[in-house]
N, C-alpha and C positions, 0 to 999 in steps of 0.2 A: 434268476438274476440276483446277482450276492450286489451289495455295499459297504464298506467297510466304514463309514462314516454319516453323521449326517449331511456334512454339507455335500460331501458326491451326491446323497440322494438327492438334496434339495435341487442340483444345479441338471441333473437329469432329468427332475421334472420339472425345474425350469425352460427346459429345451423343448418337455413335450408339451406344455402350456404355449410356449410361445410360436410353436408351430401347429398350434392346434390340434393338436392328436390326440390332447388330450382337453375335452371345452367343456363338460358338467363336474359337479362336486362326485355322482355316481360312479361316474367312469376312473375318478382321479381314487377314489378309495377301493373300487374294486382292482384296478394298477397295483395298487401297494399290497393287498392283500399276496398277491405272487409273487415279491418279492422277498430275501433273505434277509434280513439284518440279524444284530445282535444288541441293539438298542432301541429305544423306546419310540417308533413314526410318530407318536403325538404331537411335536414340537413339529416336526417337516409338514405333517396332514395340515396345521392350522398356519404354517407361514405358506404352503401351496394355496391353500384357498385364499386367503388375504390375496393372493397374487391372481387368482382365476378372478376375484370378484374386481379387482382392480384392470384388468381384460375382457370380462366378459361384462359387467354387471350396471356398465355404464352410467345412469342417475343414481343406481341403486351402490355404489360400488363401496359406501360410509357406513352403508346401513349394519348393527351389530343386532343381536337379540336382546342385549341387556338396554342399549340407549331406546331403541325401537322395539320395542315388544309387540304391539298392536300391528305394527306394519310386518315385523316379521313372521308372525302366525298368519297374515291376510297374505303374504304376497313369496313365502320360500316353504319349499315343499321339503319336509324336516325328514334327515337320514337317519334312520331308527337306531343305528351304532352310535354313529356319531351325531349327537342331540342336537350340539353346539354348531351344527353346520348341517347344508343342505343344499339344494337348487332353486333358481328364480324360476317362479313360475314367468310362462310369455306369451301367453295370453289368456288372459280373466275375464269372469264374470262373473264376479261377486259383488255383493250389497255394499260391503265395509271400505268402499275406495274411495277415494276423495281426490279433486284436482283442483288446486288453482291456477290461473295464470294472471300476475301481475305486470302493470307498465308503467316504467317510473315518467313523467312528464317534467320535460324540462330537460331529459337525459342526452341530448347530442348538445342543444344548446349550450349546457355546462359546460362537456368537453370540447367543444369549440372554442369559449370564451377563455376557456384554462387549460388551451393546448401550449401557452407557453409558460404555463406554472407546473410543473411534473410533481409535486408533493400535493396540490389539489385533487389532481387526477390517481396520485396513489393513494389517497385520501380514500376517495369513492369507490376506488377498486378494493380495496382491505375491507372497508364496511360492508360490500354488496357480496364479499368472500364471506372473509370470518362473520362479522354482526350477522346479516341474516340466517350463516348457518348456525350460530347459536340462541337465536329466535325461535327456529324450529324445532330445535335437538329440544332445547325445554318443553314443547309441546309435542314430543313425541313424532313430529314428521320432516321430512325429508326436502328441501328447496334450492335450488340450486339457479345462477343465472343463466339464462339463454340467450345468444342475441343481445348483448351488448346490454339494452335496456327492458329487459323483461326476466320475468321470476318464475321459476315453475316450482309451486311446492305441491308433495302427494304424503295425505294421511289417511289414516283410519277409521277416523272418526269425525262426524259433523263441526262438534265442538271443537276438534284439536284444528282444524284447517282454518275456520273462524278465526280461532284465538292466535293462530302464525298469522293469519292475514291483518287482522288486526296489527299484531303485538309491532310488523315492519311499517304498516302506512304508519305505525303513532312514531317509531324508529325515525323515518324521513322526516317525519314533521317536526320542524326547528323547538315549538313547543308542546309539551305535552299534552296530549287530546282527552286524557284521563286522570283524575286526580286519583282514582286506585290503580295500587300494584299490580291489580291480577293482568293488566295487558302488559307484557315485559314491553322494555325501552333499552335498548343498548347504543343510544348515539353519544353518549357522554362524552367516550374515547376518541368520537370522528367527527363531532359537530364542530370543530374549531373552524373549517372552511368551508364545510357543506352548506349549502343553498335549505330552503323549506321548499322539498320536492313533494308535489302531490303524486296519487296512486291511483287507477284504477281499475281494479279487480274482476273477474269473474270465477264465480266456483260451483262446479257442477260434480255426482256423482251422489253412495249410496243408493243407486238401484239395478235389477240385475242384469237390467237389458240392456245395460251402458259397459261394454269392456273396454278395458284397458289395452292396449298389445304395447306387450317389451319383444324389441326386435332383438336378433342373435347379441347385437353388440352394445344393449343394455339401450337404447335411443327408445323412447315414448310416442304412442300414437293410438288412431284408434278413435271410436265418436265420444268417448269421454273427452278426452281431448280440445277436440273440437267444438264442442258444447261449450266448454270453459272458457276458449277463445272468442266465442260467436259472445258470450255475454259478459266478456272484457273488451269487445269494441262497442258492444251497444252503452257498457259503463263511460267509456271514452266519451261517445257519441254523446250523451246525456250532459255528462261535466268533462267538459275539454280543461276548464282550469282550478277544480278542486278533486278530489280524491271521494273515493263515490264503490262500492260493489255492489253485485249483481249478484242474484246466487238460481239457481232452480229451485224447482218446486221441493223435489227430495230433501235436499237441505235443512230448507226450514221443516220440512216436518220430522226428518232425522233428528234435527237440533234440538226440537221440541221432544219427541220419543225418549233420546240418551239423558234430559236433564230431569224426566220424570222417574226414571232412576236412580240416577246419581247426581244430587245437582250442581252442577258447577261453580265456581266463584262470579264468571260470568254472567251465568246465569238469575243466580242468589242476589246479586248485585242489579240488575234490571239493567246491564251495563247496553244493552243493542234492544233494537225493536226491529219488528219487520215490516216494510211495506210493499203492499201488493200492485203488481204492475201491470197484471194481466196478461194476456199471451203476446208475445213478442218474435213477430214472422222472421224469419231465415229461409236459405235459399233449399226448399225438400225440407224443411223443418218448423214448428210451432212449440214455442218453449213455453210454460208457464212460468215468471219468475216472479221474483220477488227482489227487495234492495234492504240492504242492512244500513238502517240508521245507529250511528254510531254515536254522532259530532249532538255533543247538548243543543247550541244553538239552530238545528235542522230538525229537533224533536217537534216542535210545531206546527212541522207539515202530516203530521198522525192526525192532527183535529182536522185532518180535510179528508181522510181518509175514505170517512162513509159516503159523500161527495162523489166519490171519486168511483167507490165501486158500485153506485145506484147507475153510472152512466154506461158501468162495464154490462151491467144486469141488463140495460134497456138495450143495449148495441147486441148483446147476445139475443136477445127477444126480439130481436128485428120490428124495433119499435121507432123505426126513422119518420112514422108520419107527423109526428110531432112531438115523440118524449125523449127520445135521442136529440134534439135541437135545442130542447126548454132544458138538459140533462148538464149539457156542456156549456151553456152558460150559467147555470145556477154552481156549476163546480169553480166557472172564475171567478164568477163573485165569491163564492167562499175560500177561496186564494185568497184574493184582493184584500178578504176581512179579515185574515190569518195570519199571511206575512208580515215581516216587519215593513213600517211604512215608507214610502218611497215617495221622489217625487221629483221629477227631473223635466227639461225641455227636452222635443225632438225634432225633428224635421220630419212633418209629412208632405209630399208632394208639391214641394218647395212653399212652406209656412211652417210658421213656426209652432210650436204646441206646446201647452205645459198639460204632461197627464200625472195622476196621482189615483190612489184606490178609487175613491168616491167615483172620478171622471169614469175609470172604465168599469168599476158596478152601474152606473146612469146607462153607460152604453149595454151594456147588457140586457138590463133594463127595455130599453128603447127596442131593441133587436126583438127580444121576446115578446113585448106588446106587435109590431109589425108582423111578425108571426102569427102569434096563438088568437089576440084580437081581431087587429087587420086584415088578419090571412093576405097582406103583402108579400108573397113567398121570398119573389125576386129582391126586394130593397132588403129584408132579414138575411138574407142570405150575403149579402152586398154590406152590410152591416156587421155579421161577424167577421168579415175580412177585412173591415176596418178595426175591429176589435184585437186581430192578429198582429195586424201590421203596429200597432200602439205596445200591444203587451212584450215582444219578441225584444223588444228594444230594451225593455227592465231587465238589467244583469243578475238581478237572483230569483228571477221569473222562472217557478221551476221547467225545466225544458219536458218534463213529461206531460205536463196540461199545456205546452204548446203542441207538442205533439199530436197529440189525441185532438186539441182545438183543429190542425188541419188538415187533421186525419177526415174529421166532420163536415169540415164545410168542402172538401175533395167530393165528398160523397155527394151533399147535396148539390155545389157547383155542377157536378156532371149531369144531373136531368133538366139544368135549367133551359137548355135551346130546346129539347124537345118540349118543356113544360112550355115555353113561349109560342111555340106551332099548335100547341093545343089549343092555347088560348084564341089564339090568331083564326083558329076555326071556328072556337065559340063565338065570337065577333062576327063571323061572316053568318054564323046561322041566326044570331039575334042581334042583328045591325038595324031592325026597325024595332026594335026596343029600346037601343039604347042612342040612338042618330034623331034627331028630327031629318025632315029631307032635306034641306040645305045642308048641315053638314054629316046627311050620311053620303051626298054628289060628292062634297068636300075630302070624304073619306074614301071614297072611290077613285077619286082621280089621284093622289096622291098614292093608291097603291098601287095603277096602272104606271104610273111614273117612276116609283119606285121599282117596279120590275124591268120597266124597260133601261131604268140608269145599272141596274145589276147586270143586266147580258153586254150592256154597250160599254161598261167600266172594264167586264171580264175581258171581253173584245180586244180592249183597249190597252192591256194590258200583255197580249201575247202578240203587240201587233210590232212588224219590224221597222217601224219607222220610228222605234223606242231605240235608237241606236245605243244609246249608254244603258243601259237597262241591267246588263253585265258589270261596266263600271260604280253602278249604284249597287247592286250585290256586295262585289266585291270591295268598295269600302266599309258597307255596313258586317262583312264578314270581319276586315282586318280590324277595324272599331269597338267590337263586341266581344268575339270568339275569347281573346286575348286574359276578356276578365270574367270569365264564366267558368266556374270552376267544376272541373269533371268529378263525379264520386260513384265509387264504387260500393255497391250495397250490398249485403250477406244473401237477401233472398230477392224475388222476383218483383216484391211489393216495395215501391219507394213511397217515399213521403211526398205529401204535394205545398208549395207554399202558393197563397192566392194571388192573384195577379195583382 
């Protein structure tokens, strides 16, 4: 097949590209190899591929070897003719892969309130184009929007996917969150109307059993993926209204591995810390993560640190008979003594209340004495879900020691009916221990009485002379249902709050 030209060639193989006949970089240069010219394919091979990767190559379709070097050795399989080109690999499994996914908060909101201002909105559209993708090109990876309000970037390295995540939440935020350069900022250009949007993040990958899959038409998926997504909602979940990531376990020790090499500015700088969250259930999944302190004023929560993973030590130890209870109040009180001070009224169970540190280390206090002293099981246990109900209400009460707080008393809550049937038998077998005879009669007939108001109340209740019985349902259905708000959970295990 002869050409007389380059552009005839080009528009040939623009024909066979567009009808797909021809879809790898392989196929498009062994194509040309059969054909005739008298001038140089160079020019046609690198505007054809430009065009297959902008067809085929989908997230990836930006990516060059000179901007992306680390991504392009991890992720295009190099044509040994031609160096400067090659094919996407689609599907990996390799160490060197990085995923995040970002979500901007606040993002419909905006555009609703500035759906009749079109320069706000072209505003936010130019920054979430251009600004973030030259946050990333500076760090070597690749990010693009998906879905209106969310970011997907993919890098090669621990450090470069940190320092893009980074470099966008300090980008949203109105004011800068780092007093050094090494986190880029590019909202100079786009802050004139932008709002102070928070972010938050999950970033998973670097290990091998975690693949990526690139579908034919360049589109991302795959349990890396996935992984990244699952701990960008538990970041959501966490701080609904600050800017917060989440990363796995890889991560951090990837981060840690690459800076003992080479150490980054990041790094060199002590610009992040990391805290440990422990395993974090999903639905057929157990993550270990970890959270990236970023923000100066949240370094504070490191001095509770140890606190925190004595409690994870004992929950692992199946140490609930008593040092898992003494565990997670000794970690609020060391909250309580760390955070900045607080101090505000609330309403509990219609009174009024003023709590502050001191108030709920006393309770704590009090709970652990009825415990470990007392051996009151019932009142301690009744007592940390007063302690729940007080702390939940303090707005920068970290939500992961709520968390885990009613992760604890879930647990012990659930043995308590059987733990009262035990008891209730130990009373019957040492009732002339503990009764004189007058009121152990006393104690007798009150249980006879009690049994029989339970069968005759049961009775009583399924009896049809209850005519409205349906009509009592069904107000208390249309009453309630309305403000009870449904959620859907990643894995099989929910959260429990006390009654």
């Amino acid at each position: 097949m002869t050409f007389p030209s380059a552009n005839e060639l080009f528009l040939h193989l623009y024909d066979k590209l567009i009808k797909k006949e021809i879809s790898t970089f392989i196929e498009l240069s062994e194509y040309l190899e059969k054909v005739k010219v008298n001038f140089s394919v160079q020019p046609v091979l690198e505007k054809a591929f430009h065009l297959l990767q902008e067809l085929r190559w989908g997230f990836f379709k930006d990516m060059d070897k000179y901007s992306y070097l680390k991504l392009w050795k991890e992720l295009v399989i190099r044509n040994e003719r031609y160096k400067e080109f090659g094919d996407l690999k689609r599907n990996i499994a390799v160490s060197n892969i990085y995923v995040a996914i970002l979500d901007i908060h606040g993002y419909t909101r905006f555009c609703l309130e500035s759906k009749g201002n079109l320069s706000r909105l072209h505003n936010l559209d130019e920054f979430l184009h251009t600004g973030v993708t030259e946050i990333s090109r500076q760090n070597g990876a690749l990010a693009k929007r998906e879905r209106g309000d969310e970011i997907l970037i993919v890098a090669a390295s621990a450090t470069d996917i940190i320092n893009t995540t980074l470099g966008i939440i300090n980008s949203f935020s109105r004011k800068p969150l780092f007093e050094d350069d090494v986190v880029p900022r590019v909202r100079q250009n786009y802050s004139i109307n932008l709002p102070d949007f928070k972010i938050s993040a999950g970033i998973a990958g670097g290990h091998y059993s975690n693949p990526l899959i690139i579908t034919e038409d360049g589109t991302l998926s795959g349990f890396l993926l996935n992984t990244a997504a699952r701990l960008q909602l538990r970041a959501n979940e966490l701080s609904p209204t600050k800017s917060k990531i989440l990363v796995s376990q890889s991560i951090y020790k990837n981060y840690l591995n690459e800076n003992k090499v080479t150490k980054s500015a990041l790094f060199k700088r002590n610009l992040i810390s990391f805290f440990y969250h422990g395993p974090v259930e999903f639905k057929n999944l157990s993550l270990l993560c970890y959270e990236i302190i970023f923000k100066s004023e949240e370094r504070y929560r490191l001095k509770y640190e140890e606190q925190f993973d004595q409690l994870l030590k004992s929950i692992q130890a199946g140490l609930w008979k008593q040092k898992v209870f003494m565990d997670i109040l000794e970690f609020i009180k060391k909250v309580c003594h760390i955070m900045p001070n607080f101090k505000q009224r609330i309403n509990i169970r219609g009174k009024e209340e003023e709590i502050y540190p001191a108030f709920i280390m006393d309770m704590c206090e009090h709970a652990g004495d009825l415990y470990a002293r007392e051996e009151d099981y019932i009142v301690a246990i009744n007592k940390l879900a007063d302690i729940i109900d007080r702390i939940k209400s303090i707005p920068d009460f970290d939500r992961l020691v709520l968390d885990y707080a009613r992760e604890v008393h879930s647990k012990y809550h659930s043995i308590i009916y059987s733990y009262e049937k035990a008891l209730e038998s130990e009373i019957r077998k040492n009732i002339d221990i503990i009764f004189d005879e007058k009121h152990k009669m006393i104690y007798h007939n009150i249980t006879k009485n009690m049994e029989i108001y339970d069968k005759l109340n049961t009775y009583a209740k399924r009896s049809k002379a209850l005519g409205k019985r349906k009509a009592i349902w069904n107000t208390y259905v249309e009453n309630r249902l309305p403000h009870i708000k449904s959620r859907i959970y990643s894995g099989d295990k929910k959260p429990h709050e006390p009654n």
